[in-house]
N, C-alpha and C positions, 0 to 999 in steps of 0.2 A: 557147796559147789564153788569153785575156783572160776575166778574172771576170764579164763579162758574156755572155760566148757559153756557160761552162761553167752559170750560171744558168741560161741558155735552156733547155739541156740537159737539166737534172734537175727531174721532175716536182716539183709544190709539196706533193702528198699519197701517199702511201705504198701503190701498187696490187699488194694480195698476190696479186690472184688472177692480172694478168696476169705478173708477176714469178716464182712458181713455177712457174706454168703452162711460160715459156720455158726457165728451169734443169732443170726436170724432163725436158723432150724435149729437151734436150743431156744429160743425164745418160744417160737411156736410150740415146740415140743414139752416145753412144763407148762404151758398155759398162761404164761403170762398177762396175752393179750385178752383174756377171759373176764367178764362180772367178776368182781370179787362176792357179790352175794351181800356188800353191807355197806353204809352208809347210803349218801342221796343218791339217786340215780342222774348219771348225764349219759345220753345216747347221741350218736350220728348216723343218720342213715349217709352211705356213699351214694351218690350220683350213680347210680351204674353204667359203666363204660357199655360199648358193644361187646358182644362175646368173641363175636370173630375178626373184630379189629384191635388196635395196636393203640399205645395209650401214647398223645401229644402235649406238647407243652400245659396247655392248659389243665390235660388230667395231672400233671404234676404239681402245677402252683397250686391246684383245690385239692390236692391230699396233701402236699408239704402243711398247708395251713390249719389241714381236718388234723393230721397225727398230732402238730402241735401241741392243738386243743385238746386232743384225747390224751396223750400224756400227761399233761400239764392237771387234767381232772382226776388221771389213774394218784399221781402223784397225790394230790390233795386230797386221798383216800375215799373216793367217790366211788359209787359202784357204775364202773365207767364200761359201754359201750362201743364198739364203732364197728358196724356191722354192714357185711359187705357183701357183694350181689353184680351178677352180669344182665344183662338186658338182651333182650330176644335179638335187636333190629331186624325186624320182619323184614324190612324191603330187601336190604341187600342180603341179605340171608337168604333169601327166597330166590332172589336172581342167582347165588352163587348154586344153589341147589337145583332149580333149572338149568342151569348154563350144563350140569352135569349130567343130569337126566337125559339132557336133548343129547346127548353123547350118546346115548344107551337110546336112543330114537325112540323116547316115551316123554310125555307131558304129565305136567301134578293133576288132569286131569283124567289120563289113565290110570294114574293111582288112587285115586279118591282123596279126602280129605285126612284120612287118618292114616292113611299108610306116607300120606305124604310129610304131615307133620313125623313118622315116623324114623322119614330120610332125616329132617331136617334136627331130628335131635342126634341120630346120628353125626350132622354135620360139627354140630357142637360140639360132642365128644372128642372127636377128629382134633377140632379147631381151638378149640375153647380156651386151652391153656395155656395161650399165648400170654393174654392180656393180664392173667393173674399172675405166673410167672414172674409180670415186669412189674406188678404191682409189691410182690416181696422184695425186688431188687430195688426198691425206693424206701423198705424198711417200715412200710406204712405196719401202724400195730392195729389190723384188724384183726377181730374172732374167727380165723378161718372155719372153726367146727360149726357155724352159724350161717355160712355161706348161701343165699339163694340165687335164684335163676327166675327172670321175671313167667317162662312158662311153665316152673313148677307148679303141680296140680293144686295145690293151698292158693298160693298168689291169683294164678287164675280165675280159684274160684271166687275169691273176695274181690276182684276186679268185678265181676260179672253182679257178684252182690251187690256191691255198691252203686254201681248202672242201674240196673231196676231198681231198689230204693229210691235213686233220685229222680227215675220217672214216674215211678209210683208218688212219689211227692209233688211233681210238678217243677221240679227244680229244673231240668231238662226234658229236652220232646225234640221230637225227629217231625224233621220238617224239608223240604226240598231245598238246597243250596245248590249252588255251583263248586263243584271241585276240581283237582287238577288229575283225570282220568286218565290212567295208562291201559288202554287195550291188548297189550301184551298180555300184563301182569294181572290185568283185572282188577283194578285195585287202586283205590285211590291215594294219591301222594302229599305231602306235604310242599309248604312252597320252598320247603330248606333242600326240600329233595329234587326240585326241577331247576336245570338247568338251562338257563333261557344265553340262545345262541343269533346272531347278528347274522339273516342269509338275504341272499339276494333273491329278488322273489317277482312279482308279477301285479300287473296294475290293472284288473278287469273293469270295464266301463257297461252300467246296465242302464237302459232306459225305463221307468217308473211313469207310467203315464196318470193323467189326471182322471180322479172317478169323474166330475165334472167337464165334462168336455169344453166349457166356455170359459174355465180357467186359465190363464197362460202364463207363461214366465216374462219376467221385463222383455226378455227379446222373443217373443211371442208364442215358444214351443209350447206345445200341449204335454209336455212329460219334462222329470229331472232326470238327471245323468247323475249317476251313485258309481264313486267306485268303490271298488274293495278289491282284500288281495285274498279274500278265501270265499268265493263264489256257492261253495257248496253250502255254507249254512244262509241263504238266502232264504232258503225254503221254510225256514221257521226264523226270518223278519216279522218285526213286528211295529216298525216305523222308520221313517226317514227324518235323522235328526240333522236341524240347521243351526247354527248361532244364532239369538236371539239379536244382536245387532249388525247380521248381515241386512242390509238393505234390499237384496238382491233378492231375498228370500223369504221377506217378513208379511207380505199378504198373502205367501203361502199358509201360513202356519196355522192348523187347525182342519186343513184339508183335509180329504182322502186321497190315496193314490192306489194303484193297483198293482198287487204285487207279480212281477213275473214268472212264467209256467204254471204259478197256483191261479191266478188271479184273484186272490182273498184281497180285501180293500183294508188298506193300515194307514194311521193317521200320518201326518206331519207336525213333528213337534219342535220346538225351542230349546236350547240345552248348551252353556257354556261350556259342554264337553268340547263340542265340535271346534276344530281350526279351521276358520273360515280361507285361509288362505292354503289348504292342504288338500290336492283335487280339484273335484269341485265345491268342496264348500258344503256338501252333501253326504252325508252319513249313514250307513244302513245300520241298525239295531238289532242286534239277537240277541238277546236276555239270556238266553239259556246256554249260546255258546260264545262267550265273549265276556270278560272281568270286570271291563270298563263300563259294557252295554247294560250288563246285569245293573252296575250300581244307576247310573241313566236311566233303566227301566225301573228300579222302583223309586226313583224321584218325580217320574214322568206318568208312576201307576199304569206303566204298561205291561203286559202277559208275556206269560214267560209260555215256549213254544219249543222242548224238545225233540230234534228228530232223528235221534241216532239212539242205538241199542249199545249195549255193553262191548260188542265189537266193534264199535266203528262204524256200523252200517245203518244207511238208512232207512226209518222204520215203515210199516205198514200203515201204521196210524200212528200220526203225532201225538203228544200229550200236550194236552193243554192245561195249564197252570194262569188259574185269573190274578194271584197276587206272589209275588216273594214268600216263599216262609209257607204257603198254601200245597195241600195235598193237589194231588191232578186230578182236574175236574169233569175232563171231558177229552174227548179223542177229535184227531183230521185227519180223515183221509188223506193219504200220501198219494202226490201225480202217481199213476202207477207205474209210468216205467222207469221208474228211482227207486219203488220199495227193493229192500233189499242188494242195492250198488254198499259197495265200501266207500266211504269218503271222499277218496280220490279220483278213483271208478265215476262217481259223482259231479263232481267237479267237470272232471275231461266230457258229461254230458251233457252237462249243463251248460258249461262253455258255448259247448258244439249248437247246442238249440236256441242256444241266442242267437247267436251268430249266423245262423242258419235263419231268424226271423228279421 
């Protein structure tokens, strides 16, 4: 070949993307990235990205550093690994699959459970091959013939294995917590998945009168003044918490007081939680719907008092939970003309009946 025909030959500027793109589907294609089947084994399992999302900075620095590694062991004649896998991400998967559904004016609950997981591997299919795509255009040397999906029928079942195992051992047990509850979705969220947003909102003032009638405050009232700005879980209080060095408040502490519309009697407790300068200086406690109140309540060993259902609404009979971590011990009658309001609905009633007393 003549220095002329080899010029023709090679491009004048430097095309990465068509150039890896071909090395990369000859590499996959003889198996490169496969066990060799002999010497010591090193493996990686990949972090699995989401299926249906797009890979970021960070999925790049942690595979730049995995292939490395895995090169660097294929090289040193290892029987080297690195094996790769998508991740279900239930939540937004799920909202992307409803958002679609609700198109077609049906819910995953007209579907059932199996035809709905049915859409949603559909949706994968669809989707899926976004995020691998991007993961060969980084050159990473995974197994692709090895490839899983965390709701592959194997993974699932070993998920499920493993869970029983470690309750059957005692390693783990199901116990009542607080979570962060999406009523839509049904379904409990993580804290990475809620977004916590700064509104303007409303300052309700209730009156809490003394079970003791010959009790009073420094300035002679037979009842505290509570505010709050979410009125509707009043109904399963379960104390009125003061700062231990408000002065203003401290021969209250150990009282009763009575709760209003239920009238159920809840103590008065002490609790560095409270900001004595925020309101009044007076704090209502629900363990069961509130983060702060929860940890408060089991410092204070006070009962945790649910009264809302999987919708939002409130229930028929409260559940009553004597300690954190404790199954539900016993039931309350809910006022009745609250069983069954939605939260809100609630609220605008509860409001109204105070206000009205």
């Amino acid at each position: 070949m003549t220095d002329a025909q080899t010029a023709q030959n090679i491009a004048t500027t430097y095309d990465p993307t068509e150039i890896e793109k071909k090395w990369y589907k000859t590499w996959e294609e003889q198996g490169y990235f496969k066990p060799s089947g002999h010497g010591e084994s090193f493996c990686i399992m990949i972090p699995p990205p989401n299926v249906t999302g797009s890979l970021h900075m960070g999925h790049g620095f942690n595979n730049a550093i995995m292939d490395a590694l895995t090169r660097y062991n294929r090289m040193m004649g290892k029987n080297t690994l690195w094996q790769p896998g998508t991740d279900h991400a239930g939540i937004a998967t799920q909202m992307v699959v409803e958002r679609q559904l609700g198109l077609q004016g049906i819910t995953r609950h007209d579907l059932g459970r199996e035809k709905f997981i049915e859409k949603v591997w559909e949706w994968k299919e669809q989707s899926g091959g976004t995020i691998t795509k991007q993961i060969r255009r980084l050159g990473s040397s995974v197994d692709w013939s090895r490839e899983r999906f965390t709701m592959d029928e194997g993974l699932s079942n070993a998920v499920k294995e493993v869970f029983v195992r470690l309750h059957e051992d005692g390693l783990i047990y199901r116990g009542k917590r607080l979570v962060n509850w999406d009523p839509k979705l049904q379904t409990a969220l993580s804290d990475l998945e809620v977004e916590s947003k700064e509104e303007k909102g409303s300052l309700w003032h209730f009156k809490y009168f003394f079970e003791d009638k010959s009790v009073k405050t420094q300035d002679g009232k037979d009842y505290l003044v509570v505010a709050t700005t979410r009125p509707e879980t009043l109904l399963g209080d379960t104390a009125v918490a003061v700062h231990p060095e408000d002065e203003r408040y401290a021969h209250l502490v150990g009282k009763n007081i009575v709760l209003p519309i239920t009238g159920r009697l809840i103590p008065i407790v002490a609790d560095d939680y409270v900001e004595k300068d925020f309101g009044t200086g007076c704090v209502k406690i629900t363990p069961a719907h509130d983060f702060n109140d929860y940890e408060l309540g089991k410092r204070n060993s006070l009962p945790i008092i649910n009264i809302f259902n999987k919708n939002a609404e409130v229930l028929g009979e409260f559940e009553y939970i004597a300690k954190a971590g404790e199954q539900i011990s016993k039931t309350i009658t809910a006022p009745a003309d609250y069983a069954g309001l939605e939260r809100f609905e609630a609220r605008k009633k509860l409001v109204a009946q105070a206000e009205a007393e």
